[in-house]
GUFI-601696 format. One record per residue (C-alpha): residue in one letter; y negated, z negated, x. Coordinates in steps of 0.25 Angstrom, whole numbers. Layout:
! GUFI-601696
+-----+-------+-------+-------+
: res : north :    up :  east :
+-----+-------+-------+-------+
:   A :     Y :     Z :     X :
...
+-----+-------+-------+-------+
This chain:
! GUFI-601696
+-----+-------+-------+-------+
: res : north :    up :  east :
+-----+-------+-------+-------+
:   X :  -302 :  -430 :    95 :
:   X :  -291 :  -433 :   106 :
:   X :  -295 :  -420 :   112 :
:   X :  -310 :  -427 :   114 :
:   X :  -304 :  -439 :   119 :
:   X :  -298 :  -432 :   129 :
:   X :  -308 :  -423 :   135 :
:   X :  -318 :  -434 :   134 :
:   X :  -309 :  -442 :   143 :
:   X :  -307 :  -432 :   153 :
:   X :  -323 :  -428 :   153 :
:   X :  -323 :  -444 :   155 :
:   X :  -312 :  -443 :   168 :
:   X :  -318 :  -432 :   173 :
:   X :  -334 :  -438 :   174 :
:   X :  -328 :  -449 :   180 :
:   X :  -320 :  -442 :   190 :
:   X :  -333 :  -436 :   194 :
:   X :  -341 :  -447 :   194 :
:   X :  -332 :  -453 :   204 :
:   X :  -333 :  -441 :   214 :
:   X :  -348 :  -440 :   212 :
:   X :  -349 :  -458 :   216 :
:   X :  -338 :  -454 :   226 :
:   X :  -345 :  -442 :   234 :
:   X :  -358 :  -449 :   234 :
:   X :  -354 :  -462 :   238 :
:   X :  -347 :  -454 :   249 :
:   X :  -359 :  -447 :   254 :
:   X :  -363 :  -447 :   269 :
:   X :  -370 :  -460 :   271 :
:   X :  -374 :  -459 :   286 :
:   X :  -387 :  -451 :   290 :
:   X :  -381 :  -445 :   301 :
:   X :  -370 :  -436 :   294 :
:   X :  -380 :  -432 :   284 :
:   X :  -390 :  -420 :   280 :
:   X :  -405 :  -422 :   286 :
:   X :  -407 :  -422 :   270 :
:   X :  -403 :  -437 :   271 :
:   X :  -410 :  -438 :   282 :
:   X :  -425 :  -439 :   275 :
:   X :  -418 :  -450 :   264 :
:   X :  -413 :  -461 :   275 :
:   X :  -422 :  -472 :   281 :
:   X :  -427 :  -472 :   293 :
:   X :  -417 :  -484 :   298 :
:   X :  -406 :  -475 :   294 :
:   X :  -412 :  -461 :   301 :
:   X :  -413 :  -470 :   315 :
:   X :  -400 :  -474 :   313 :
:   X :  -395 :  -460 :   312 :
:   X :  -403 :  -456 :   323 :
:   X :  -399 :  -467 :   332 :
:   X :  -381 :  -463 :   327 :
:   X :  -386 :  -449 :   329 :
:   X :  -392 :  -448 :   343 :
:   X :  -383 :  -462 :   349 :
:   X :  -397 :  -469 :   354 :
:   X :  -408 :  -475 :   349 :
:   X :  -418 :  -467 :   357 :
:   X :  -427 :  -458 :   352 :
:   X :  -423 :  -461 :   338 :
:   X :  -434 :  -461 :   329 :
:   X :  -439 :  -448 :   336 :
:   X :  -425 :  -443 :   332 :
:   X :  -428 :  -448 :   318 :
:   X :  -442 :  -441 :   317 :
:   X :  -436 :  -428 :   322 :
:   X :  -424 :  -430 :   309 :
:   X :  -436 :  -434 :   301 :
:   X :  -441 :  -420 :   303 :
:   X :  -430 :  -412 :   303 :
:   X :  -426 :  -418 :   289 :
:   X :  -438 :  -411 :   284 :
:   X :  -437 :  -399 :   287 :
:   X :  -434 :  -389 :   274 :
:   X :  -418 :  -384 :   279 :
:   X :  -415 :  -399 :   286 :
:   X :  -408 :  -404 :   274 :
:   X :  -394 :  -399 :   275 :
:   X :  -394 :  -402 :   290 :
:   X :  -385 :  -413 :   296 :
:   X :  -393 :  -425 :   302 :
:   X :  -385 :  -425 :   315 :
:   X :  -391 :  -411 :   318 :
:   X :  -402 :  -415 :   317 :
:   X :  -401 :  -425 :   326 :
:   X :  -396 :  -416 :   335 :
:   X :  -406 :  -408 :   335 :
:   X :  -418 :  -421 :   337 :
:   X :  -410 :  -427 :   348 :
:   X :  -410 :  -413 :   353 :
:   X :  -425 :  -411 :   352 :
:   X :  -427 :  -424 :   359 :
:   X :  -417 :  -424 :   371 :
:   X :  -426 :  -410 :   373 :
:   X :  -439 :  -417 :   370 :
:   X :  -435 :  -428 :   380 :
:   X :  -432 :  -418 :   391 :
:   X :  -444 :  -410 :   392 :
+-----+-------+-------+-------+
């Protein structure tokens, strides 16, 4: 019985210990939508994406173009693991040369 007692303690430690970690990584999580996968992209608001776009790229202009351009690389099929600043790297890019011709 005091062998019971014992296990059933440290199984008890032990969850809690986890369940600790598990609250603390997720709470911890990336919160701003400029370091995070395009995946996250598809799940903010539109007030938050133009806020991105607008940290992103320094300037107000062209922003909701730039946030159509996200919009559609998010759905593309292999766009889920890449970073929302390449992305925008690459619309600002496509714009700048849009602009020019």
């Amino acid at each position: 019985m005091k062998t019971i007692k014992t296990y059933l303690k440290l199984f008890i430690g032990i969850a809690v210990l986890v369940l600790f970690a598990v609250v603390f990584l997720s709470s911890n999580r990336a919160t701003d939508l400029e370091n995070s996968k395009m995946n996250h992209w598809q799940e903010a608001p539109l007030e938050r994406r133009s806020a991105a776009v607008k940290i992103l790229t320094g300037t107000e202009e062209g922003a909701d173009l730039m946030v159509q351009c996200l919009d559609k690389i998010a759905i593309l099929p292999d766009a889920k693991t890449m970073e929302v600043r390449d992305a925008a790297a690459l619309c600002f890019i496509g714009i700048q040369l849009k602009e020019k011709i």
